[in-house]
Structure formats: structure tokens, C-alpha cells
C-alpha positions as CSV (number, residue, x, y, z in Angstrom):
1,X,105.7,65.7,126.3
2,X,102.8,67.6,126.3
3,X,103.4,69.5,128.9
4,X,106.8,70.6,127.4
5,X,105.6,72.0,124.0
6,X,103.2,74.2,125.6
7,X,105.7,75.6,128.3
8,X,108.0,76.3,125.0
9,X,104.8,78.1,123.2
10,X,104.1,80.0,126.3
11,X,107.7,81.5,126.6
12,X,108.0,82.1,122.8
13,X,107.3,85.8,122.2
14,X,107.9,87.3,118.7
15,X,110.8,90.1,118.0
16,X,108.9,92.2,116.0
17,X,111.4,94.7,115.1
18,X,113.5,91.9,113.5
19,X,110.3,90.5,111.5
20,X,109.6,93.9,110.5
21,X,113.1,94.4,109.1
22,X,113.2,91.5,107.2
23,X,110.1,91.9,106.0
24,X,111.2,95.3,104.6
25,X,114.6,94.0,103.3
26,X,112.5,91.6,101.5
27,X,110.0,94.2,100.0
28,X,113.6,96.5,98.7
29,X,114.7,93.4,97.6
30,X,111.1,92.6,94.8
31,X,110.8,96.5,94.4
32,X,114.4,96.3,93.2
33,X,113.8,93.4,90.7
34,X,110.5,94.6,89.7
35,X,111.9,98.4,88.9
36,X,115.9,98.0,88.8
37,X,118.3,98.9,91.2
38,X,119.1,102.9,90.5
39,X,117.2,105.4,90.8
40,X,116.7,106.5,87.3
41,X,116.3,103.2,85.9
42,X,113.3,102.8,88.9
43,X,112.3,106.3,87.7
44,X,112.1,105.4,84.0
45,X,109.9,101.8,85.0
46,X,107.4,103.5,87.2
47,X,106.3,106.1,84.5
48,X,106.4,103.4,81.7
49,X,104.1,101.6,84.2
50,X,102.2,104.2,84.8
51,X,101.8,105.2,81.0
52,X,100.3,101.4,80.9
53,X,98.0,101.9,83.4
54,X,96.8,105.1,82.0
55,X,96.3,104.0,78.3
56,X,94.4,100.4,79.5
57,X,92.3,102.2,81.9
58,X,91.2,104.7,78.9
59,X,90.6,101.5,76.7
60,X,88.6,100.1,79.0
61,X,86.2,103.3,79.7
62,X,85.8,103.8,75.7
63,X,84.8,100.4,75.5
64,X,82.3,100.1,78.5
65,X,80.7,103.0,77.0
66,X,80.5,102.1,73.8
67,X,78.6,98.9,74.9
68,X,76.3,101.0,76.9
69,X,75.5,103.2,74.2
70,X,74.8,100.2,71.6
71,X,72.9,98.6,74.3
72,X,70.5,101.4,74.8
73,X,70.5,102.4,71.3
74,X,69.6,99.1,69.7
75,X,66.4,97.4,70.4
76,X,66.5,93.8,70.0
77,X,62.6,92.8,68.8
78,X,63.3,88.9,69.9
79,X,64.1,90.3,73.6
């Protein structure tokens, strides 16, 4: 028995062309769900995404600077 299963993992050799496409069908398959099938409707989701990303990002620097500048502004007496 043993001696079977590791002639069958010795002859086993991957097709990595066919993984490779499959992987790829499967990566246009969540791109498409995530960002819609056409072109302009992908086109229209990726800047509205990117608008997102953008305006949270700007959030988040205002903020961490405003923290920083009340930190070093402020002295706290107990500290």
C-alpha cells in the first residue's frame, strides 16, 4: 500500500498552464462581480472606489495631524 501511494506522488506532475488559467478565469470571474461586467460600468466602480480611497486617506492624515499637534501643544501637568 505504501509503496503504491508514493509511486502515484512521484508520477504526479502539475499542469501549470491549466492551474494558471483557471486561476485567471477565477480572478475575471470576482473582478467582474466586484466592478460589473461592461466596461463602463467597471469604469464608473473603479473611480467611485478610488474617490473612497482618496477622501478616507485625506481624513485620516487631518486627523493624525491634528492629534500630533494637540499632543505637542498641550502639556499635561499630571504626566
Amino acid at each position: 500500500m505504501k509503496k503504491n501511494k508514493s509511486k502515484r506522488s512521484q508520477d504526479f506532475k502539475a499542469d501549470t498552464q491549466t492551474i494558471k488559467k483557471e486561476d485567471v478565469k477565477k480572478l475575471q470571474e470576482t473582478f467582474s462581480q466586484f466592478f460589473g461586467a461592461s466596461s463602463d460600468e467597471m469604469r464608473k466602480q473603479s473611480t467611485r472606489l478610488k474617490s473612497k480611497i482618496y477622501f478616507f486617506g485625506f481624513v485620516a492624515i487631518i486627523f493624525f495631524v491634528v492629534v500630533f499637534y494637540i499632543t505637542k501643544s498641550v502639556n499635561f501637568v499630571g504626566l
